[in-house]
C-alpha positions in Angstrom: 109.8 115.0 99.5 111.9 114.1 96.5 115.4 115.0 97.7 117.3 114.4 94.6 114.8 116.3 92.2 115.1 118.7 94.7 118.8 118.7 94.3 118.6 118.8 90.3 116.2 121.7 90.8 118.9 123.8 92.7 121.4 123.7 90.0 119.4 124.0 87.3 118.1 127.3 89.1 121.6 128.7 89.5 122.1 127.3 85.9 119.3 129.7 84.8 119.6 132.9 87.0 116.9 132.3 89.4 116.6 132.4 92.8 117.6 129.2 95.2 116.4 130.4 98.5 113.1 128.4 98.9 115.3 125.2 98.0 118.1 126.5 100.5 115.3 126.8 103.3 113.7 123.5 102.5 117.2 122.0 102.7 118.2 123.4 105.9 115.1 122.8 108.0 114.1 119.0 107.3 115.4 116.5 109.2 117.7 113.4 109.2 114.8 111.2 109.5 113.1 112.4 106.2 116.6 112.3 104.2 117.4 109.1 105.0 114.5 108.1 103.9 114.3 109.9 100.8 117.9 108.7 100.1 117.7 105.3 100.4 120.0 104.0 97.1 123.7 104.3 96.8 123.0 106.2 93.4 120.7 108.3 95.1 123.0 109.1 98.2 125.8 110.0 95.4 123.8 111.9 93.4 122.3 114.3 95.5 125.7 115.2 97.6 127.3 115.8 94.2 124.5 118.4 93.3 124.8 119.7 97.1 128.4 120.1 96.6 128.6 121.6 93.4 125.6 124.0 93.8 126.4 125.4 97.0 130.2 126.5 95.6 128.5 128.2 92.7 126.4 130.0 95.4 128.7 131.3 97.7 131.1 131.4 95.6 129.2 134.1 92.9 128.0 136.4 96.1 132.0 136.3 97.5 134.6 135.3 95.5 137.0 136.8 97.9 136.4 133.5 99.7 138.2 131.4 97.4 141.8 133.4 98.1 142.0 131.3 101.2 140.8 128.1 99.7 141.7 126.0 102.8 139.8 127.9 105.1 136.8 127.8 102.8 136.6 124.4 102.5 136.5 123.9 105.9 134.7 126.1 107.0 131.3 124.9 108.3 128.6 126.8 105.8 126.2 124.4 104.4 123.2 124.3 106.6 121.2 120.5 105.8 118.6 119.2 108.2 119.4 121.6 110.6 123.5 120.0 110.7 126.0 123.1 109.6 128.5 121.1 106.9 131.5 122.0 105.2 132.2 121.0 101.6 135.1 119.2 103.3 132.6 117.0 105.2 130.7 116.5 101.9 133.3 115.1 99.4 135.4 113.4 102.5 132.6 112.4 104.4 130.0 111.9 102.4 130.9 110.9 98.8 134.2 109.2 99.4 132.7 107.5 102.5 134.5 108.5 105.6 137.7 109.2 104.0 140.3 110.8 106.5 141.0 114.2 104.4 144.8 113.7 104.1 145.0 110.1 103.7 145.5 109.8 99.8 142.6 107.3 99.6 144.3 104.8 102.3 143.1 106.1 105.7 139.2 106.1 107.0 137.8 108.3 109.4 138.1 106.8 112.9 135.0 107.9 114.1 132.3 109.4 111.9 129.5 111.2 113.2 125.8 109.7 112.9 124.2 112.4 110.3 127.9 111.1 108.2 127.3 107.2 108.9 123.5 107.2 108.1 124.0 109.5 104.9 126.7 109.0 103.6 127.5 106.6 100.2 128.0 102.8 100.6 131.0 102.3 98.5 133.3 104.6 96.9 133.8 105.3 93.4 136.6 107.2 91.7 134.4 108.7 89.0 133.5 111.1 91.8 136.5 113.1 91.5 135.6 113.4 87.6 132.1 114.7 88.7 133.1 117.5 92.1 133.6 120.6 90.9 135.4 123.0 93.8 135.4 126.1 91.6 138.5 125.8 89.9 139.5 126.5 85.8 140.4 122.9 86.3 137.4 121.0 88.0 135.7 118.6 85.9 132.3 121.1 84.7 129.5 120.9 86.9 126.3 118.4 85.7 123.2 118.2 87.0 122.9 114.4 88.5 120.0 112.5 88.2 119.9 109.0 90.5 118.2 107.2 87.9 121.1 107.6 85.0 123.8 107.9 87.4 126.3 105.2 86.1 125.8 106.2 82.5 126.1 109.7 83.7 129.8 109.2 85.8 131.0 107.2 82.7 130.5 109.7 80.3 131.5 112.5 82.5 135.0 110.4 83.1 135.4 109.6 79.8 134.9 113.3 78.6 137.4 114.8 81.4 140.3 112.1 80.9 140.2 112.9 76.9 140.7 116.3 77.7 143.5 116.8 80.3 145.4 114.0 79.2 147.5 113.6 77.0 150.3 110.8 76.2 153.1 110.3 73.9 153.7 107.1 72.7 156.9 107.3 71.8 158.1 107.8 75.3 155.3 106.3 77.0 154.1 109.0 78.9 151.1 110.3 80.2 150.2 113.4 81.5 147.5 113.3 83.8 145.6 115.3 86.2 147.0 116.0 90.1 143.4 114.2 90.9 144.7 110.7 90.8 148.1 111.6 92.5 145.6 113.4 95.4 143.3 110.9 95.9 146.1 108.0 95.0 144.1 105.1 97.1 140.6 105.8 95.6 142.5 105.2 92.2 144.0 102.2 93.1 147.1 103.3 93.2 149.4 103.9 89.8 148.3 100.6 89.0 144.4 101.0 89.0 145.1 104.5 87.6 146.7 103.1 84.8 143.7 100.9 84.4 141.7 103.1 84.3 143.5 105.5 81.7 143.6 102.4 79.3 139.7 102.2 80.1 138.4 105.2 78.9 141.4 105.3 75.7 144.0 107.3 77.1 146.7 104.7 76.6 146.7 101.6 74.4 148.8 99.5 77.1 149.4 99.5 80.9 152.8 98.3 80.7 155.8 100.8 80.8 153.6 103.7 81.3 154.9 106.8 83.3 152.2 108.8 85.1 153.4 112.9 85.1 150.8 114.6 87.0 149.8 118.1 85.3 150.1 121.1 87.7 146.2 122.0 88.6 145.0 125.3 87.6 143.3 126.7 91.0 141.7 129.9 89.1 138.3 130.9 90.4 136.0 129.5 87.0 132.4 129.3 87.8 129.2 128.5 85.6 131.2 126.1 83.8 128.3 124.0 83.2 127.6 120.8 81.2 125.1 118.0 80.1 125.7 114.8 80.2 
């Protein structure tokens, strides 16, 4: 079983109206054994819990909406059935994509103790460009992409790129930037305001590093689905 083609099949099902239940089933009742094995790259691990993540908020999220009025409760709440273990969203972008992250760390704590299914699935180094490529539903997620392992890295470039050029914004005669709440959330997987800033002068957003203030835009938390995109 091809797990990540599996996973790009799932979106691009929701993507095109069609059902997702066969996929759902096949999802839920394999086992740990068969993913790990099927999931054997970093790029592979990353790309199929992004296309987990994103397609499972577009489908539960389209049947009841009402959901999303209590977003802490939904993103906790233990819904995603895979091989058989019942995960939250929380457990996938904590757990799995930003490697054992403690939820309220800001990028700087780990997870003490991370459960087997977590440790034996989960990526094996973190990259920011996930927060660029996660989309929880909001108007101001980055727009949901269908990953594919093989282009991955040209993939998370282009899809950084693309959403830094258009929530930022910076005026150079005060040497601001206005950026989004992301790299203030998730400070420590940034780098800091340092590596931020790096990373803003990276992908064009400012010309220098030095002097630069960092405002962080207020994020827009209205319910925006089928917001997709290729990349």
């Amino acid at each position: 079983m091809n797990f990540n083609e599996l996973s790009e099949q799932f979106l691009r099902n929701i993507k095109e109206g069609k059902d997702t239940k066969d996929i759902q089933n096949i999802l839920a009742t394999t086992n740990l054994e068969a993913l790990e094995s099927g999931l054997k790259t970093n790029d592979q691990k990353t790309a199929f819990w992004l296309n987990i993540y994103n397609a499972y908020i577009q489908v539960i999220l389209s049947k009841n909406p009402e959901l999303y009025q209590d977003r802490g409760s939904f993103f906790k709440k233990e819904q995603i059935n895979i091989a058989g273990n019942m995960l939250s969203f929380a457990d996938i972008e904590h757990g799995m994509v930003r490697k054992s992250q403690w939820e309220y760390g800001l990028g700087y704590i780990r997870k003490w103790f991370p459960g087997k299914f977590e440790r034996k699935l989960r990526v094996e180094e973190r990259d920011y460009r996930i927060h660029f490529a996660l989309n929880c539903g909001a108007k101001d997620c980055p727009p949901v992409a269908i990953y594919d392992a093989d282009r991955l890295e040209e993939q998370l470039a282009k899809g950084t790129k693309r959403f830094l050029t258009e929530t930022s914004e910076y005026k150079s005669d005060t040497k601001e930037a206005a950026i989004t709440s992301l790299f203030s959330w998730f400070r420590g997987d940034f780098g800091g305001k340092g590596g931020t800033k790096k990373i803003l002068k990276k992908n064009g957003i400012i010309n220098s590093t030095k002097g630069v203030d960092l405002v962080y835009k207020n994020y827009d938390w209205t319910l925006y689905l089928d917001n997709f995109i290729e990349l």
